[in-house]
C-alpha positions as semicolon CSV with decimal commas, in nm:
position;residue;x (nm);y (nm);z (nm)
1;X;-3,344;-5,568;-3,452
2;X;-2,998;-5,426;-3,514
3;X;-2,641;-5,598;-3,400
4;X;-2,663;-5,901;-3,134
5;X;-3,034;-5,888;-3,124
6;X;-3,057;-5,515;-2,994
7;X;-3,254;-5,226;-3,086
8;X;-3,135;-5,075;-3,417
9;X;-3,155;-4,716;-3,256
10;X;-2,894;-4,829;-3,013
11;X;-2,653;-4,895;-3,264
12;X;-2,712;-4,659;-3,449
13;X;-2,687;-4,407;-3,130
14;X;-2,320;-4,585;-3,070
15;X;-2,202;-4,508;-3,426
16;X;-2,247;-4,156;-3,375
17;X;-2,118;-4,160;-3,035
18;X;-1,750;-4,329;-3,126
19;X;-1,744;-4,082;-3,439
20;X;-1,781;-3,792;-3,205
21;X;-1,534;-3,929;-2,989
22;X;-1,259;-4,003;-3,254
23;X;-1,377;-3,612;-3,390
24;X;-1,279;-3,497;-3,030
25;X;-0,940;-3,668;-3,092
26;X;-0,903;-3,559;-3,413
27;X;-0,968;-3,211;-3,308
28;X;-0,700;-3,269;-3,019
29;X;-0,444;-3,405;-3,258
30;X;-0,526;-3,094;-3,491
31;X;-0,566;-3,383;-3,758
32;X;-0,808;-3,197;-4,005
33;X;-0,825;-3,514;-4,235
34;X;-0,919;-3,711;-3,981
35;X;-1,194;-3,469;-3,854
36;X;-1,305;-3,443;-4,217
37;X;-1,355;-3,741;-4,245
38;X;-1,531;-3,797;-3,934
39;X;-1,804;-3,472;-3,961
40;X;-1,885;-3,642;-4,300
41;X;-1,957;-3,950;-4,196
42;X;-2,191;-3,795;-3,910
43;X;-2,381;-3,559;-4,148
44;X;-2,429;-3,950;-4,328
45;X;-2,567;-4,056;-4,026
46;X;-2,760;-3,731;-3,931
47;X;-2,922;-3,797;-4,302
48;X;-2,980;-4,154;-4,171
49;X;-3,141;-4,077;-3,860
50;X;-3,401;-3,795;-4,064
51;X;-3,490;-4,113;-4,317
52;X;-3,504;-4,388;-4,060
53;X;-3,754;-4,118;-3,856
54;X;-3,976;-4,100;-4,132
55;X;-4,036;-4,405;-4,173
56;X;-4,050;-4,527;-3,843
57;X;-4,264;-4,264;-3,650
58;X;-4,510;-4,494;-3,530
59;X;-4,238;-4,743;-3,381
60;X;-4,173;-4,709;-2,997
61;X;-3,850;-4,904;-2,860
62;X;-3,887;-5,082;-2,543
63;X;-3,868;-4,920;-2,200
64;X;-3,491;-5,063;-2,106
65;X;-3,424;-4,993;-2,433
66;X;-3,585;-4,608;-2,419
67;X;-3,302;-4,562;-2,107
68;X;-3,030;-4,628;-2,276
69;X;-3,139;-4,426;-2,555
70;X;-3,156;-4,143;-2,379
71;X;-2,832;-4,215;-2,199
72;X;-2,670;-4,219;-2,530
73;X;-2,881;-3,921;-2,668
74;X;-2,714;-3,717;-2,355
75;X;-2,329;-3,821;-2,399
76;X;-2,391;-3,734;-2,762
77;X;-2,465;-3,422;-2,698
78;X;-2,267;-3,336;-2,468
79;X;-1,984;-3,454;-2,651
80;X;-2,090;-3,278;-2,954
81;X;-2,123;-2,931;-2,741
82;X;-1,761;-3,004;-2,572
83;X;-1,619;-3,061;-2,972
84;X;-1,786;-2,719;-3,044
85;X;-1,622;-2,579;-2,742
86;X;-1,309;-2,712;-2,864
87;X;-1,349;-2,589;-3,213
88;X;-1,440;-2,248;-3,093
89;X;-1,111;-2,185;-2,875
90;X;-0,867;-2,332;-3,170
91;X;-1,049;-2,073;-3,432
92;X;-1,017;-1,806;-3,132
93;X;-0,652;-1,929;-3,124
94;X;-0,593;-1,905;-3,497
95;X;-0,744;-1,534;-3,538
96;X;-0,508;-1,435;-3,305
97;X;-0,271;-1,570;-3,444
98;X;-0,343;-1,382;-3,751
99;X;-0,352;-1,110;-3,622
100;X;-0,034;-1,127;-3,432
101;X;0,110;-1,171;-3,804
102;X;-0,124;-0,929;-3,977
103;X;0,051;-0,632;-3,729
104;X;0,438;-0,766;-3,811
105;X;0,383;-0,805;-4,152
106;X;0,238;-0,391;-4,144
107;X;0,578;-0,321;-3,930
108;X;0,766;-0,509;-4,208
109;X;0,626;-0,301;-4,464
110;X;0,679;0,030;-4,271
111;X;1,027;-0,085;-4,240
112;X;1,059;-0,164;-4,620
113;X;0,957;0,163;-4,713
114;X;1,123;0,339;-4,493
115;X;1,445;0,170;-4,628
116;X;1,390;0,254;-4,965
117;X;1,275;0,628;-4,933
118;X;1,515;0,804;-5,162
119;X;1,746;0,976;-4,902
120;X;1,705;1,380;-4,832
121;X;2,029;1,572;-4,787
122;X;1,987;1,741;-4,500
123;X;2,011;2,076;-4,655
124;X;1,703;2,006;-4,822
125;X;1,473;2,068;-4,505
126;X;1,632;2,419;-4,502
127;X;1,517;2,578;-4,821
């Protein structure tokens, strides 16, 4: 039994939950330490979850228990697909912002060459 007497999976299945929750805030704030920090700890517990499996194949929690496991399973995922979503439209955001930069910087340049072309007399174009 995990925490207060509970089935281990539970807590374990709350863990990941309130680290996908402070990802989704760390993902708001656009604090990429913070979101670091809390995608490692998940792949931890991803690696955690693959072991404890393993080992415990044959083990089947209780039927309460087996509700609230998949009640946790769901807001898991579904917070993990709305992070994703989130993810997605920043990096959309961010490669248009390059490219809003890429296209002045290339009008910068055309403007710095064009100011230091030697300069043609105009009598030149008439020989």
């Amino acid at each position: 039994m995990g925490i207060f007497g509970q089935d281990p999976t539970l807590d374990f299945l709350r863990s990941w939950l309130d680290l996908a929750e402070r990802e989704t805030e760390a993902i708001q704030r656009e604090d990429w330490g913070s979101l670091r920090f809390c995608q490692d700890r998940i792949h931890d517990l991803q690696a955690e979850w693959e072991r404890r499996g393993r080992m415990t194949r044959d083990l089947h929690p209780g039927s309460s228990a087996r509700d609230e496991i998949r009640s946790l399973v769901s807001a898991l995922i579904e917070r993990e697909r709305y992070n994703q979503r989130l993810l997605a439209e920043r990096l959309e955001k961010l490669r248009q912002e390059i490219e809003h930069w890429n296209g002045v910087a290339a009008r910068v340049r055309r403007f710095s060459r064009g100011m230091n072309a030697p300069a043609r007399s105009v009598w030149s174009r008439f020989s």
